[in-house]
C-alpha positions as CSV (number, residue, x, y, z in Angstrom):
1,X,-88.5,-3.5,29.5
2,X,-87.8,-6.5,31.6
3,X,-86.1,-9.4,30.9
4,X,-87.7,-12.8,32.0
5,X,-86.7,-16.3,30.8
6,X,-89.4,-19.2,31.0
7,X,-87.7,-23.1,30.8
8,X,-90.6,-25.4,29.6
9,X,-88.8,-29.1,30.5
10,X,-87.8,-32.1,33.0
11,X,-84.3,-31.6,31.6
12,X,-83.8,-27.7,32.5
13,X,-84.3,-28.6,36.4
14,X,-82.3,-31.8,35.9
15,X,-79.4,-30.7,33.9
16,X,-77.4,-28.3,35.3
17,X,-74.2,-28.0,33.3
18,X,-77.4,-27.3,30.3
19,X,-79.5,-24.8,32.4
20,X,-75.8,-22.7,33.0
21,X,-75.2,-22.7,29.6
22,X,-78.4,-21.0,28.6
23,X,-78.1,-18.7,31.3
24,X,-74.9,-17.5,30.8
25,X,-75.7,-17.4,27.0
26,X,-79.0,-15.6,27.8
27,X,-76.8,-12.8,30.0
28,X,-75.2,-11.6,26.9
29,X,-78.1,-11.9,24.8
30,X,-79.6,-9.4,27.1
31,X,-76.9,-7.9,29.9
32,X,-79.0,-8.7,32.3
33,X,-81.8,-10.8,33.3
34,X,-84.9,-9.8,35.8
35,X,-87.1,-12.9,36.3
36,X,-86.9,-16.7,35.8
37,X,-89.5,-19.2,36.2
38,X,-89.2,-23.4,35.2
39,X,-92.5,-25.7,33.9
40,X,-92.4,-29.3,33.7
41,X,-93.7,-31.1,30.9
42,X,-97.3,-31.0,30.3
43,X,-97.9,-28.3,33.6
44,X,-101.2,-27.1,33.0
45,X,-100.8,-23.6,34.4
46,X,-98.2,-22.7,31.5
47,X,-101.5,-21.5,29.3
48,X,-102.7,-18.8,32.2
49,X,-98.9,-17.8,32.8
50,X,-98.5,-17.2,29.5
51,X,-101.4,-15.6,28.6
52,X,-100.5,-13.0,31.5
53,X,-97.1,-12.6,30.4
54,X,-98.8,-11.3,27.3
55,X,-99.8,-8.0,29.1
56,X,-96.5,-7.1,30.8
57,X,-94.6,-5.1,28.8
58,X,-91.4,-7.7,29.1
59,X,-89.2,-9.3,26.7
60,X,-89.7,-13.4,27.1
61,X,-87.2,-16.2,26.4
62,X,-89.1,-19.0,26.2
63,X,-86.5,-22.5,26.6
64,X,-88.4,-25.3,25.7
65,X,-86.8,-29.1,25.4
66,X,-87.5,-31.1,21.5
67,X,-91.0,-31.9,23.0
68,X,-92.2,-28.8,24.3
69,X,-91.3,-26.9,21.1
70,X,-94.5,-27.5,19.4
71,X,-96.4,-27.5,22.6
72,X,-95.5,-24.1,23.2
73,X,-96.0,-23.1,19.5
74,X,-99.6,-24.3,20.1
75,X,-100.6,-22.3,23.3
76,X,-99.4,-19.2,21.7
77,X,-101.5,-19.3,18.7
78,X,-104.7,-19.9,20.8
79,X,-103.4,-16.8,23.1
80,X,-103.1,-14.4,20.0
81,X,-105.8,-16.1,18.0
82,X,-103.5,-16.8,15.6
83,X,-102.7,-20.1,13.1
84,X,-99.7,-21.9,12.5
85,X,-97.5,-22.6,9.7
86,X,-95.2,-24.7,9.0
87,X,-91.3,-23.7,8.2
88,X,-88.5,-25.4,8.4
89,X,-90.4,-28.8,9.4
90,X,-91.8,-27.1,12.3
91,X,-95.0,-25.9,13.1
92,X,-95.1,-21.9,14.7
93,X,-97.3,-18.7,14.6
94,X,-98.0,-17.5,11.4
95,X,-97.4,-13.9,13.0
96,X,-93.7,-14.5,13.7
97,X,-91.5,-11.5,12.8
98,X,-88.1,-13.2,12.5
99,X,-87.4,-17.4,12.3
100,X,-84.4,-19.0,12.1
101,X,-83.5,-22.9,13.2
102,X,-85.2,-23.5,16.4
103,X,-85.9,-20.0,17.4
104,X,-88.4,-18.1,16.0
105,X,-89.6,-14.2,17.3
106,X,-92.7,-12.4,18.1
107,X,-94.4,-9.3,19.1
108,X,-97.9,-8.6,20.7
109,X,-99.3,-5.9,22.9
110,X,-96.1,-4.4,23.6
111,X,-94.2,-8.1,24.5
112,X,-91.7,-9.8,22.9
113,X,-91.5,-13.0,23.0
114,X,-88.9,-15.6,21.6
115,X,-89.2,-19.2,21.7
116,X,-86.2,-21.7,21.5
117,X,-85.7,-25.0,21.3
118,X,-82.4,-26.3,23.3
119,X,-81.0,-29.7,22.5
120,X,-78.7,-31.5,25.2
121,X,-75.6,-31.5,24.2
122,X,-76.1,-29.1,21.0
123,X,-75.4,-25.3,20.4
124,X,-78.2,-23.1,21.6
125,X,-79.8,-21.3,18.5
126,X,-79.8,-18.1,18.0
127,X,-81.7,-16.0,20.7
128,X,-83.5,-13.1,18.4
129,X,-84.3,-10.5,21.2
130,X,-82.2,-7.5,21.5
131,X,-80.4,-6.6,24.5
132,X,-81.9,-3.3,26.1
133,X,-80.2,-0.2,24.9
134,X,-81.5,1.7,28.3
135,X,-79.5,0.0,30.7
136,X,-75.5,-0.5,31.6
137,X,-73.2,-1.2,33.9
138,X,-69.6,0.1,35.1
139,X,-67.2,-1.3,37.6
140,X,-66.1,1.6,40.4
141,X,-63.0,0.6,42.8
142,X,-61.3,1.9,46.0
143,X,-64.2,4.1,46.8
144,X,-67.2,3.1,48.8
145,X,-70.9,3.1,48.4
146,X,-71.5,6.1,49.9
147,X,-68.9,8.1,48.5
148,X,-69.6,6.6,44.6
149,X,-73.5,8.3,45.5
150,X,-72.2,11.4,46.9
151,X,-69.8,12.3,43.7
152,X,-72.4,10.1,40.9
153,X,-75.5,11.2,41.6
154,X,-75.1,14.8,40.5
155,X,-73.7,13.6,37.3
156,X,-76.9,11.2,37.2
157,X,-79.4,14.0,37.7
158,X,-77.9,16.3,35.2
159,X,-78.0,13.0,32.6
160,X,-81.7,12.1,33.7
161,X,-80.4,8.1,35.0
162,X,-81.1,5.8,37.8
163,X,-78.1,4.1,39.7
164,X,-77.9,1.2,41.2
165,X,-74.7,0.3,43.6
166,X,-74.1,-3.2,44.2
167,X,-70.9,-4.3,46.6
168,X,-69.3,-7.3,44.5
169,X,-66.1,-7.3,47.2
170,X,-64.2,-5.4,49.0
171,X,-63.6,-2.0,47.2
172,X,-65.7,-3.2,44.2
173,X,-68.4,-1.5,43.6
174,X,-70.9,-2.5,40.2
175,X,-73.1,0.3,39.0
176,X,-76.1,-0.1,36.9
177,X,-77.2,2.4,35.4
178,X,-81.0,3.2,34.0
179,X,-82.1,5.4,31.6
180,X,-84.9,7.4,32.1
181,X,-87.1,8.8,29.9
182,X,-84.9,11.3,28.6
183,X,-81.8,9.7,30.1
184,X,-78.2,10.3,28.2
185,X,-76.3,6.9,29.6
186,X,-73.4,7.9,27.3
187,X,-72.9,10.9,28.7
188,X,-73.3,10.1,32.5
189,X,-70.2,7.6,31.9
190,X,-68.2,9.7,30.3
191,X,-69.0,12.5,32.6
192,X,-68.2,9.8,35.5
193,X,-65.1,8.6,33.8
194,X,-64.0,12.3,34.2
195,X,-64.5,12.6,37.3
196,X,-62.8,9.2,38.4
197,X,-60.5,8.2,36.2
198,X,-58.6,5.7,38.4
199,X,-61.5,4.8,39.7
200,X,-64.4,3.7,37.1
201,X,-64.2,1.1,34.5
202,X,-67.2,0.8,31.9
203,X,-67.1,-3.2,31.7
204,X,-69.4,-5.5,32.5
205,X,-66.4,-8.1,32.3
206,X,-63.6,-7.6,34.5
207,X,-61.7,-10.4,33.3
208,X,-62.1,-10.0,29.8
209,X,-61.1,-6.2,30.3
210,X,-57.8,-7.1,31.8
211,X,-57.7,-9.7,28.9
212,X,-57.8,-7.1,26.3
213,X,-55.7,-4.5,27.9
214,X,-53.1,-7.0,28.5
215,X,-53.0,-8.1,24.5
216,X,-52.3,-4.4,23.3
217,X,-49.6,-4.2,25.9
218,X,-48.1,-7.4,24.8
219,X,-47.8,-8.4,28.2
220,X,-48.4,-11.5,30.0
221,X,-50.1,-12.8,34.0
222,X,-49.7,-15.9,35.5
223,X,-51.0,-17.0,38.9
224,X,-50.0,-19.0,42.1
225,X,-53.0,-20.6,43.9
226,X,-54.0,-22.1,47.3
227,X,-57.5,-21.7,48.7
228,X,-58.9,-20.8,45.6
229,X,-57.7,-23.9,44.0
230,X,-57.6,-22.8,40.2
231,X,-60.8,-20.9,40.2
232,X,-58.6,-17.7,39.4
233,X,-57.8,-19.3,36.5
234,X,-61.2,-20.6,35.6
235,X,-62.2,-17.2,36.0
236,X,-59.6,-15.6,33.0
237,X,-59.8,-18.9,31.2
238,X,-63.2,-18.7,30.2
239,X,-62.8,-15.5,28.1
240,X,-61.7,-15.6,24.7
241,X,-58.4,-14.5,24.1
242,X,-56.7,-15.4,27.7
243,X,-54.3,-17.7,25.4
244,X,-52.8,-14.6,24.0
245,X,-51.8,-13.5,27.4
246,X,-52.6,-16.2,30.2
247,X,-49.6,-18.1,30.9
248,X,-50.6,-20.6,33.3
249,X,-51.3,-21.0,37.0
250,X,-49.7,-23.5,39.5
251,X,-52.2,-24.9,42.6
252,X,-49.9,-25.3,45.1
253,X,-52.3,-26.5,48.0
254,X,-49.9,-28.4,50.1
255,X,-46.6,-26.7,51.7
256,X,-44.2,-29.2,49.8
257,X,-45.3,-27.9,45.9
258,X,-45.2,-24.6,47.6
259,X,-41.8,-25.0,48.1
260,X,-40.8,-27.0,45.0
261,X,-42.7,-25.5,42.6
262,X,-42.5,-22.1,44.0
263,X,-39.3,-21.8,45.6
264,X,-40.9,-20.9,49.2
265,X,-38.5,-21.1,52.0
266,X,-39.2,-24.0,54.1
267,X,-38.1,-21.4,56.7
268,X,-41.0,-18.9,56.0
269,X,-43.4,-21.6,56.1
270,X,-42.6,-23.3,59.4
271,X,-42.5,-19.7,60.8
272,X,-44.8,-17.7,59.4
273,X,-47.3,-20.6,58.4
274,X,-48.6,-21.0,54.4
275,X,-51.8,-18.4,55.3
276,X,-49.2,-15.0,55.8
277,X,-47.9,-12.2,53.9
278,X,-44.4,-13.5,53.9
279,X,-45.4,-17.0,51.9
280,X,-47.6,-14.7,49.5
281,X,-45.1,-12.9,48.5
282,X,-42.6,-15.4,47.9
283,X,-45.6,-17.4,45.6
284,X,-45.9,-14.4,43.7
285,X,-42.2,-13.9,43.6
286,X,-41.8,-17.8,42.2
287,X,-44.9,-18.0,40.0
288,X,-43.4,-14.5,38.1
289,X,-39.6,-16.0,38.5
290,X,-40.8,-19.4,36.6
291,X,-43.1,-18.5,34.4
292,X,-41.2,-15.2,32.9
293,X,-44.3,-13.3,32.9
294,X,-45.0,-9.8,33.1
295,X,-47.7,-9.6,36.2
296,X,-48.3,-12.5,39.0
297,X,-51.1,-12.8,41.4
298,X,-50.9,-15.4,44.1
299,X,-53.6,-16.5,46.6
300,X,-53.2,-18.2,50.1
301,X,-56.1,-18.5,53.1
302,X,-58.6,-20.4,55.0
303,X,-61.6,-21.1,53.2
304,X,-63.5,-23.1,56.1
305,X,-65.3,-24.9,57.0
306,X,-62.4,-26.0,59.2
307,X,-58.7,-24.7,59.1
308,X,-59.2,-21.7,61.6
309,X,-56.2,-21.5,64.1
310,X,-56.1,-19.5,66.9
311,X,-54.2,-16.2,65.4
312,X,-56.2,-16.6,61.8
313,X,-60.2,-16.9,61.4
314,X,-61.7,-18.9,58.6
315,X,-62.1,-16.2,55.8
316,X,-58.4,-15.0,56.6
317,X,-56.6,-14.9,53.1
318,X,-53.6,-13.1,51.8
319,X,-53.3,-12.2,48.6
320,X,-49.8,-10.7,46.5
321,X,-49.8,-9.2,43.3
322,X,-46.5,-8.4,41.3
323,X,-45.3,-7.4,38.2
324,X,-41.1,-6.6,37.6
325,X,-41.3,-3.4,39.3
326,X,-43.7,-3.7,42.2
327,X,-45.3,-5.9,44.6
328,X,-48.6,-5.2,46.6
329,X,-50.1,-7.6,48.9
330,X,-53.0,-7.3,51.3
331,X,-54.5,-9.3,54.1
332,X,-58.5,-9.7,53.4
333,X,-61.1,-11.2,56.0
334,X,-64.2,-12.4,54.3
335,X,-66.9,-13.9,55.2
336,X,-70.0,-16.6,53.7
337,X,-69.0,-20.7,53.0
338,X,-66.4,-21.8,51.3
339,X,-67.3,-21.5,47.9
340,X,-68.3,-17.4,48.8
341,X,-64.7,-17.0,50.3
342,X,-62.9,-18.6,47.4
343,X,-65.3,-16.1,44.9
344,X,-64.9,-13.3,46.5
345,X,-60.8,-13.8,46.7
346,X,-60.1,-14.5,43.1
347,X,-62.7,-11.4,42.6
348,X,-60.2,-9.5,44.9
349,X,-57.1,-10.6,43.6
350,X,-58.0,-8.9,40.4
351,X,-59.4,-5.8,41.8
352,X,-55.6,-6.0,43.5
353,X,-53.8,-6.3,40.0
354,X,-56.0,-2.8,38.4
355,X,-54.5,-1.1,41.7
356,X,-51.2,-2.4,41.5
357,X,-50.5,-0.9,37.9
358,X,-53.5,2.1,38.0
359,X,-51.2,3.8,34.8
360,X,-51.9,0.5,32.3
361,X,-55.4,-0.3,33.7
362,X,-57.5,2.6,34.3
């Protein structure tokens, strides 16, 4: 079944920092989400898009704001014929499966459909549909598209799945995977996992996978940022549990907190300029020197719209991972706006950190 998710409200179009929240909420309510759609209030083509939704076979989030709640309440008892009751000082179908505070569930001709009402600046309530059990993803690295098929799709015959390869960076490859009707997800995975085990990774969080691997090796990271300006960060920070093993990370955009915070040789910057393996290296080298952790990743580029030179291309970035043994560094050239660049190069730099220590990671 499909996942769609309908926002009934002015304030869903209007407030972003609210309509992120439900999404991202919404994604791990469901892992994944196949069709969204937004109503102002009082649109009067919500009662023939619902009443079609009806006959799709789908599981529907309805958002609504304080004002729509009843609204919506309303148009789906005259779709299903049904009356409404009153629990909890609000008025919904009587032929609601599950209720709880502002969210309440229901099923008809194969749909189901849950209705919640968000509040600005409140928790969302509970969303009551499950997440579907016939669909997961994995993360595959250092192998491309066509070589994942070539090896995978055997394994996904045999295990009666559909795959689906989507190129997050460079040698980042996200799988999802579909089962059929007889399909046996489990066993493609682990069947997959066999087959590339310092290769495959069955997360759908990167982040929070290095996260927990990190706590039960009782190790730490820290990070040294440029172009990305603390979006590396953002990007560990927003799990729970980076406190147990995050230790910080300096933004060292000009050449001068390079240098003092860092330790980077003035030298190395006037000669090899701050966009280069050389000042990388040395970032990662100070970032792991001053914060005693057990694994650094630094990040230095161009992430346009200006900044090109004539040797270096906006998209150029270098990137340097280290722990106390090893260092591995790589020159990426990526392409998109700025914000794309700076994505796709914190996605990279931790695609870089699973390579540099394959033995604790994979």
């Amino acid at each position: 079944m499909k996942n769609n998710i309908i926002f009934v409200g002015n304030i869903f179009k209007t407030n972003q920092i609210l309509n992120n929240y439900i999404l991202r909420t919404s994604k791990l309510a469901f892992n994944d989400i196949d069709y969204i759609e937004y109503f102002q209030d009082s649109d009067k083509e919500l009662l023939l898009f619902l009443e079609k939704k009806f006959h799709e076979n789908i599981k529907l989030l309805i958002v609504t704001s304080k004002n729509n709640f009843p609204l919506i309440g309303k148009l789906i008892s005259t779709i299903t014929e049904d009356n409404q009751v009153l629990k909890d000082g609000n008025l919904i179908p009587s032929s609601c499966s599950v209720y709880e505070k502002n969210s309440y569930l229901l099923e008809k001709n194969n749909t189901s459909i849950n209705v919640i009402q968000v509040n600005e600046m409140q928790e969302l309530p509970k969303i009551l549909l499950q997440a579907n059990k016939n669909k997961a993803k994995v993360q595959i690295f250092d192998e491309t598209v066509d070589d994942a098929k070539a090896l995978l799709n055997p394994i996904a015959q045999s295990s009666d799945v559909k795959l689906q390869f989507t190129q997050i960076t460079f040698e980042w490859i996200e799988l999802e995977i579909t089962s059929k009707k007889f399909g046996n997800i489990t066993h493609f995975i682990n069947s997959s996992k066999q087959l590339m085990p310092k290769s495959l990774i069955a997360s759908t969080n990167i982040p929070a996978y290095i996260i927990s691997i990190l706590q039960k090796k009782s190790k730490k990271i820290s990070f040294a940022e440029s172009c990305t300006g603390g979006l590396l960060a953002y990007m560990i920070t927003q799990n729970s549990g980076a406190s147990a093993v995050f230790d910080g990370s300096l933004v060292t955009y000009s050449n001068q907190l390079k240098s003092n915070w860092l330790a980077v040789e003035d030298e190395t910057l006037d000669e090899k300029g701050a966009v280069s393996y050389e000042v990388v290296e040395e970032m990662s080298d100070g970032v792991l020197n001053v914060s005693y952790s057990d694994y650094a990743i630094s990040i230095s580029g161009i992430a346009g719209p200006g900044g090109a030179t004539e040797s270096k291309d906006v998209g150029t970035v270098f990137i340097s991972t280290r722990s106390k043994e090893k260092v591995l560094s790589r020159e990426l050239n990526f392409n998109g706006d700025r914000i794309y660049i700076q994505e796709q190069s914190a996605l990279y730099a931790l695609k870089l950190l699973l390579e540099l220590d394959k033995n604790t990671f994979f």
